[in-house]
C-alpha positions as CSV (number, residue, x, y, z in Angstrom):
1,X,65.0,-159.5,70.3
2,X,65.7,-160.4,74.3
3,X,62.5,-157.8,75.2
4,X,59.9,-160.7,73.1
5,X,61.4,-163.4,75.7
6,X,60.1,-163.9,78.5
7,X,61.1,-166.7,81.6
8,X,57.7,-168.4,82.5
9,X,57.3,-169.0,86.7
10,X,57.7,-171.9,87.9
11,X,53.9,-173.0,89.2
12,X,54.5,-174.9,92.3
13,X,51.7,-177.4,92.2
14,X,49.8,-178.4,95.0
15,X,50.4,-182.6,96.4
16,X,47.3,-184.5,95.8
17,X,47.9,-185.6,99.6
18,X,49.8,-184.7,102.3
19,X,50.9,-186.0,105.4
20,X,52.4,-184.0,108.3
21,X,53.1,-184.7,112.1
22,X,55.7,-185.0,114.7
23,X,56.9,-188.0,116.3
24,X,59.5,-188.9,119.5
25,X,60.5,-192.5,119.9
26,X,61.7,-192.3,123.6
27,X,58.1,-191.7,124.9
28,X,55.1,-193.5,126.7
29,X,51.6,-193.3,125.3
30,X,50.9,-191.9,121.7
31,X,54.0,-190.7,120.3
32,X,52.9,-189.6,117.2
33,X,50.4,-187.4,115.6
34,X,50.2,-187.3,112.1
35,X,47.6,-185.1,110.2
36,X,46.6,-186.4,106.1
37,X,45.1,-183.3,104.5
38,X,43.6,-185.0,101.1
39,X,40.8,-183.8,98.7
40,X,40.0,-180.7,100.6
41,X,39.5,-183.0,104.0
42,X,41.6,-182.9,107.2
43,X,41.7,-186.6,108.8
44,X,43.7,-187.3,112.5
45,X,45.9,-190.4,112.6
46,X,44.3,-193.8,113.7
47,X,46.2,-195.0,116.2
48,X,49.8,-194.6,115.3
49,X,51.6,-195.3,118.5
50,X,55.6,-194.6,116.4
51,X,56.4,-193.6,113.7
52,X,57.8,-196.1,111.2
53,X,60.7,-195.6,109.0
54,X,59.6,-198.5,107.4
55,X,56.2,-197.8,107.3
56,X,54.6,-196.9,103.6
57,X,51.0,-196.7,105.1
58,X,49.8,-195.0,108.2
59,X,45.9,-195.1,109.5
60,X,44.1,-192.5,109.6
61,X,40.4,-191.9,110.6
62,X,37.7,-191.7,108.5
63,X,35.9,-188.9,110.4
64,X,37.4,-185.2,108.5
65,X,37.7,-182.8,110.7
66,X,35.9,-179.2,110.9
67,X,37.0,-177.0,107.8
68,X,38.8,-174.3,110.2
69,X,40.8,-177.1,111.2
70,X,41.3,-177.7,107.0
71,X,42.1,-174.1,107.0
72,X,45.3,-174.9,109.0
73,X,46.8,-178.4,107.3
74,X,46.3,-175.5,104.2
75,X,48.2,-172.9,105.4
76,X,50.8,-175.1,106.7
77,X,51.6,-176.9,103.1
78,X,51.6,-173.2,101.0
79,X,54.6,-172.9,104.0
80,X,56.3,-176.6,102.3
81,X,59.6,-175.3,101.4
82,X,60.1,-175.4,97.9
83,X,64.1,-176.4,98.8
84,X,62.4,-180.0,100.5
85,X,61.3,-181.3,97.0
86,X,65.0,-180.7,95.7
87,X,66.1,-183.1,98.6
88,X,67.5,-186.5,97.6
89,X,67.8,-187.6,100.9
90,X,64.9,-188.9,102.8
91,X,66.5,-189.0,106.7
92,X,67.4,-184.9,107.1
93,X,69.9,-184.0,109.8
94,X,69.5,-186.5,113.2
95,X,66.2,-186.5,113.9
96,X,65.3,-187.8,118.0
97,X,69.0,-188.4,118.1
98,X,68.8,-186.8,121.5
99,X,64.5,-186.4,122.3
100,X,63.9,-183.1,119.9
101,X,61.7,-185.5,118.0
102,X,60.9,-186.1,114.2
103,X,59.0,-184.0,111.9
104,X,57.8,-186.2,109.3
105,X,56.6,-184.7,105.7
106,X,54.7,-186.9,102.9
107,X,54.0,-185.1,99.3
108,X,51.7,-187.6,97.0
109,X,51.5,-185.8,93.5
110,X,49.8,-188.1,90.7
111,X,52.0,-191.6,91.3
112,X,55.5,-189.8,92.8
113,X,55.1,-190.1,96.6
114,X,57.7,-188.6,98.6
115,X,58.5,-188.8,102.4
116,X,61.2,-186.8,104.5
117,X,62.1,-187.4,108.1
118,X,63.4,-184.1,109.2
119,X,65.2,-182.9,112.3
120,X,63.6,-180.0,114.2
121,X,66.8,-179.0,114.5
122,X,67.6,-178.7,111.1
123,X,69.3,-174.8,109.9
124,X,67.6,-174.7,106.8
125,X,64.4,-176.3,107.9
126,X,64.3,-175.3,111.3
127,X,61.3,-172.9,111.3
128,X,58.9,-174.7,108.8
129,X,59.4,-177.9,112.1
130,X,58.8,-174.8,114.3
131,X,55.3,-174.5,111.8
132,X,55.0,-178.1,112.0
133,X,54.5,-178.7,115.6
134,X,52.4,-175.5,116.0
135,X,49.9,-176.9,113.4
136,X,49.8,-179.9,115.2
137,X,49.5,-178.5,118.6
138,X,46.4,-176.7,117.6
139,X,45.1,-179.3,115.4
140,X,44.9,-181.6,118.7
């Protein structure tokens, strides 16, 4: 009887958008890079100086970038930890509490958007920010 019953996998569906960068609030100049991947396209942020915790809308520009760059923003979201969608809490850990900066995470998936703004320095979510900030530095 328990050998016809069988535990589907969970199928861990990819965001219809999402929105990755890091951020430092005690800097001159552009202290933020965000990165939207969306529809197969990689876009660069427009001109966001900080990052907003109030924000709900960031510019981006309207010029994709090259697909190997695309290849990156991908590789970087199959790396989303699955543990960061069970979060309730948006702010994780201190982030910039003393200038290690902000990793900030957006997940749009049909209407549900979610948004996390995650310590670098975070235990369990230390080395995806370590996977963060590479992506970015090689995205710029």
């Amino acid at each position: 009887m328990f050998l016809g019953c069988k535990k589907d996998p969970i199928v861990q569906v990819a965001p219809d958008r999402f929105i990755f960068g890091s951020a430092y609030g005690e800097c001159i100049g552009d202290c933020a890079r965000l990165f939207k991947l969306e529809n197969q396209k990689l876009f660069p942020d427009d001109g966001v100086v900080h990052l907003s915790y109030n924000s709900d809308d960031h510019p981006f520009q309207s010029q994709d970038l090259a697909t190997d760059k695309v290849a990156l923003a991908e590789s970087l979201l199959a790396q989303l930890p699955a543990g960061l969608m069970n979060e309730t809490e948006a702010v994780i850990g201190c982030p910039d509490c003393h200038d290690q900066g902000t990793i900030f995470i957006e997940t749009k998936t049909g209407d549900a958007v979610r948004r996390w703004y995650i310590d670098p320095d975070s235990e369990q979510y230390g080395s995806f920010c370590d996977s963060v900030r590479t992506t970015v530095n090689k995205l710029q």
